[in-house]
C-alpha positions in Angstrom: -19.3 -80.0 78.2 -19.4 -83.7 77.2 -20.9 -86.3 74.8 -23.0 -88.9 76.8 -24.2 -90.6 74.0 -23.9 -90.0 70.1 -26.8 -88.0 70.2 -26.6 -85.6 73.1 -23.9 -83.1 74.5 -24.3 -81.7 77.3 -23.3 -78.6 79.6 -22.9 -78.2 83.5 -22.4 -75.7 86.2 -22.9 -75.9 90.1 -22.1 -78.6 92.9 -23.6 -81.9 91.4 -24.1 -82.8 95.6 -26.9 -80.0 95.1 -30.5 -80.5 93.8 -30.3 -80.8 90.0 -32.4 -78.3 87.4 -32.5 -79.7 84.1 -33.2 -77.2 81.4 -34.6 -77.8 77.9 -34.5 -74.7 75.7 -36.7 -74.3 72.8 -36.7 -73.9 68.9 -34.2 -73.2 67.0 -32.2 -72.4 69.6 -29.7 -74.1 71.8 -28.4 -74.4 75.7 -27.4 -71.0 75.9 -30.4 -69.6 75.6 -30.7 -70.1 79.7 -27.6 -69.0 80.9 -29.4 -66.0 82.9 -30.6 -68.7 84.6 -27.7 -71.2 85.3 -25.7 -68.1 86.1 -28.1 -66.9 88.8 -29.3 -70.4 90.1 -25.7 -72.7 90.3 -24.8 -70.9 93.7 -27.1 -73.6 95.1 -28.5 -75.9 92.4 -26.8 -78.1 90.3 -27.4 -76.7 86.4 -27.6 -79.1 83.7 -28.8 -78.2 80.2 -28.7 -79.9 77.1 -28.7 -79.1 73.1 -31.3 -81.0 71.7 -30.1 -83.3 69.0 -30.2 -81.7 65.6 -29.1 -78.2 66.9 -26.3 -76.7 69.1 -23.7 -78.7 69.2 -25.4 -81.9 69.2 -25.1 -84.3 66.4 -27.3 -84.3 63.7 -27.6 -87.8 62.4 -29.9 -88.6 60.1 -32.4 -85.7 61.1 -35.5 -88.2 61.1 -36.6 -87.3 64.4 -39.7 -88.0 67.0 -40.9 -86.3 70.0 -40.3 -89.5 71.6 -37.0 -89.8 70.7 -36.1 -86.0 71.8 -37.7 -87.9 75.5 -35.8 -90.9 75.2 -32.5 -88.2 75.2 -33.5 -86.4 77.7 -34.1 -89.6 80.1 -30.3 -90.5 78.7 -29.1 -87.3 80.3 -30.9 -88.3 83.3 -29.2 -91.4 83.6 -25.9 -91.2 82.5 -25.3 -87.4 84.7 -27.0 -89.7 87.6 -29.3 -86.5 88.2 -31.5 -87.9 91.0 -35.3 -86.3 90.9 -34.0 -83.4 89.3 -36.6 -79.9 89.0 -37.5 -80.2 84.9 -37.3 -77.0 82.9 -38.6 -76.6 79.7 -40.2 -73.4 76.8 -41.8 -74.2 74.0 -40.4 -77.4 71.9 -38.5 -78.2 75.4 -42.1 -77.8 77.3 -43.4 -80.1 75.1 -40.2 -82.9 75.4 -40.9 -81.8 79.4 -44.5 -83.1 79.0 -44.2 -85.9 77.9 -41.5 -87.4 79.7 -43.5 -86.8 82.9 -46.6 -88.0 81.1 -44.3 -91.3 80.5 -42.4 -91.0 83.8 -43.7 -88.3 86.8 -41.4 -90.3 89.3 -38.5 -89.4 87.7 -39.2 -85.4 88.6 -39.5 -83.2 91.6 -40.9 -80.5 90.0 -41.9 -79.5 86.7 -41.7 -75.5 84.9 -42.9 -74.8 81.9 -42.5 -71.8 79.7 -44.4 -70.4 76.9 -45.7 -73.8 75.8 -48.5 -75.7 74.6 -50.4 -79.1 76.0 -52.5 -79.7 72.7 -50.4 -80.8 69.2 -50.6 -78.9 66.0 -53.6 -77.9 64.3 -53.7 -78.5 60.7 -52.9 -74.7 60.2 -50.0 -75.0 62.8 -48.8 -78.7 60.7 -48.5 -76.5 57.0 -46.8 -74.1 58.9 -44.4 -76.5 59.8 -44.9 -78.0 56.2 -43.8 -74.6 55.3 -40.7 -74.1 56.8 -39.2 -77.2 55.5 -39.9 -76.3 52.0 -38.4 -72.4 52.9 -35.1 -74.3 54.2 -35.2 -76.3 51.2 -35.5 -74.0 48.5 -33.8 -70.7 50.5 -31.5 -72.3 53.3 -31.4 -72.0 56.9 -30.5 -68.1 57.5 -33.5 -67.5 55.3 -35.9 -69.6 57.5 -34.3 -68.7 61.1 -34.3 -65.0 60.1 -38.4 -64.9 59.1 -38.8 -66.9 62.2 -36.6 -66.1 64.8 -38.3 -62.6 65.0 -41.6 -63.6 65.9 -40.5 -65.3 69.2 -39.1 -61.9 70.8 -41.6 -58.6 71.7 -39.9 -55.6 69.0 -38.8 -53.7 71.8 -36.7 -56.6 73.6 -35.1 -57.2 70.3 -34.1 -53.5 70.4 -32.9 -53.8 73.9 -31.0 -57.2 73.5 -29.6 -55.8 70.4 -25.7 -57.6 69.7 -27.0 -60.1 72.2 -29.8 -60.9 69.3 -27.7 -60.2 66.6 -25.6 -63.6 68.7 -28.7 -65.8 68.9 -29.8 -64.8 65.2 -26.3 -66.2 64.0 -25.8 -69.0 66.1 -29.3 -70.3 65.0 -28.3 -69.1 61.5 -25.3 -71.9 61.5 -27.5 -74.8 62.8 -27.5 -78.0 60.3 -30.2 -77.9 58.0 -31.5 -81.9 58.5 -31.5 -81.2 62.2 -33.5 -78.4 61.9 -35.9 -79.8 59.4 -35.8 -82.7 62.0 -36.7 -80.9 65.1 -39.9 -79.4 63.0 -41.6 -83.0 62.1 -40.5 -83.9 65.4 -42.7 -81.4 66.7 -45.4 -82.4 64.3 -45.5 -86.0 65.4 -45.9 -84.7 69.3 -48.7 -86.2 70.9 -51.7 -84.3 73.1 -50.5 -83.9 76.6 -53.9 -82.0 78.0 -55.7 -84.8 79.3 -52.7 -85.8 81.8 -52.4 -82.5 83.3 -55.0 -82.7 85.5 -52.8 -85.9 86.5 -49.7 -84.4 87.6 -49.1 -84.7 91.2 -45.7 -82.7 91.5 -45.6 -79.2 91.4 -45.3 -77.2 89.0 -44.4 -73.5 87.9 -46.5 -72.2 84.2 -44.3 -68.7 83.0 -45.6 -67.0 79.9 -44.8 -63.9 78.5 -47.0 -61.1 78.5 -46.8 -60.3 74.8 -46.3 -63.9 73.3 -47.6 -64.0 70.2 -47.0 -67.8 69.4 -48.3 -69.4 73.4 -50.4 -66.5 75.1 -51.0 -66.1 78.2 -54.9 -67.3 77.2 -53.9 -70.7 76.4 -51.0 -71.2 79.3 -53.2 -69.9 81.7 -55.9 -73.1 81.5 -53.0 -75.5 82.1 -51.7 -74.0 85.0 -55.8 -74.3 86.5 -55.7 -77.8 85.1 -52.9 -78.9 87.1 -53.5 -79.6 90.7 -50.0 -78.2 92.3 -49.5 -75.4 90.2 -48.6 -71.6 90.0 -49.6 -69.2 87.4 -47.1 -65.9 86.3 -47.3 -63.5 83.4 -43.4 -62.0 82.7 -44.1 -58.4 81.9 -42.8 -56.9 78.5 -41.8 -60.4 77.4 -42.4 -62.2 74.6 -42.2 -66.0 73.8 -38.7 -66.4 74.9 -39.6 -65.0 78.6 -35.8 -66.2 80.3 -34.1 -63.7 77.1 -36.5 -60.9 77.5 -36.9 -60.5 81.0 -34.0 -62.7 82.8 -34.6 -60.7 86.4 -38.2 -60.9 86.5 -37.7 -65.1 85.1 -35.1 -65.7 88.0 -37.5 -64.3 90.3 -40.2 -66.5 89.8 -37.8 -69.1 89.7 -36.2 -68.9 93.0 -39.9 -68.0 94.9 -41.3 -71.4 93.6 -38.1 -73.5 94.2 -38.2 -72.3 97.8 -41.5 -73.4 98.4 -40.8 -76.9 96.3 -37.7 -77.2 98.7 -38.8 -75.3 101.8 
């Protein structure tokens, strides 16, 4: 673990002579939520991850946050871990931050996944929803919000299965600073449209989504996987919207197929 800025901590695991994965997780969760992944990957890639400013244990600061900001860390963590053309990992709020730093920088990247996210910004129904939350943290607190929300990211029966495991991500989430949360929601408010530059993209890239996500089906990841020129489609059986929780073996198979033909 270590501080590379006053924003950002950040975590590590693997030879950093290997090629680097850098792995955004989404919201309101933190860098643990891939450590099926770092686990079964660091034998021969070099793991970074991150906790995105606000939540984890990244400082909160004054929680008036930007998508572009949340990019402008992630390119920090680039350059101060000297991660040279590192594979870009990223679900949901992460997918989006994964966007559109390869929107602003492709060159940066040698390969790009996204997980049960979006390309377009919010709707007006999506923006009161996010309207919404903020006034629920206000007037009820953070457990209140992270425990109406949290449940909607998981299918019912992996939240059976996962069971003290959930109960861990449901407290962690629980204890998160109020202003960073609050922060990370108009961040993702103030996100900009990605669609029109996937058809751009000319490194490859891997589109997961679960089979059972309620919040980025597989109906509206599928058209941005045809979009983009390199790409490769897969549906995660029984999984929800947090695909690399649900269904870890069936994530780090998909995984380790497409890096071997990115690095074949």
């Amino acid at each position: 673990m270590s501080l590379i800025n006053e924003n950002i901590i950040t975590f590590s695991k693997g030879d950093p002579n290997n090629q680097p994965i850098l792995f955004v997780h989404g919201f309101p969760f933190d860098h643990t939520m891939w450590k099926n992944q770092i686990n079964e990957l660091s034998s021969q890639y070099f793991c970074v991850s991150y906790d995105i400013r606000g939540l984890g244990e990244s400082p909160v600061g004054d929680g008036q946050y930007t998508m572009e900001m949340f990019v402008d860390d992630l390119f920090s963590v680039i350059e101060h871990m000297k991660l040279n053309k590192p594979v870009l990992c990223g679900l949901s709020m992460g997918g989006y931050i994964a966007q559109r730093a390869v929107e602003r920088n492709e060159k940066l990247f040698k390969a790009l996944i996204l997980c049960d996210t979006k390309s377009e910004p919010d709707n007006n129904d999506a923006k009161l929803k996010r309207a919404g939350g903020i006034k629920s943290i206000n007037e009820s607190g953070v457990k209140s919000f992270v425990h109406a929300f949290i449940p909607n990211c998981f299918e019912e029966e992996s939240i059976i299965k996962l069971g003290d495991v959930y109960k861990e991500i449901l407290e962690r989430s629980s204890n998160f600073s109020a202003t960073g949360i609050k922060g990370c929601l108009l961040a993702m408010i103030s996100r900009t449209d990605t669609t029109e530059f996937l058809s751009e993209i000319k490194i490859p890239v891997l589109v997961v989504c679960g089979e059972k996500d309620k919040l980025a089906p597989p109906h509206i990841m599928e058209p941005i996987a045809e979009t983009i020129i390199d790409s490769e489609f897969h549906i995660i059986p029984g999984a929800g919207h947090m695909t690399p929780l649900e269904n870890p073996e069936a994530v780090n198979k998909v995984l380790k197929y497409f890096l071997s033909r990115v690095f074949k």
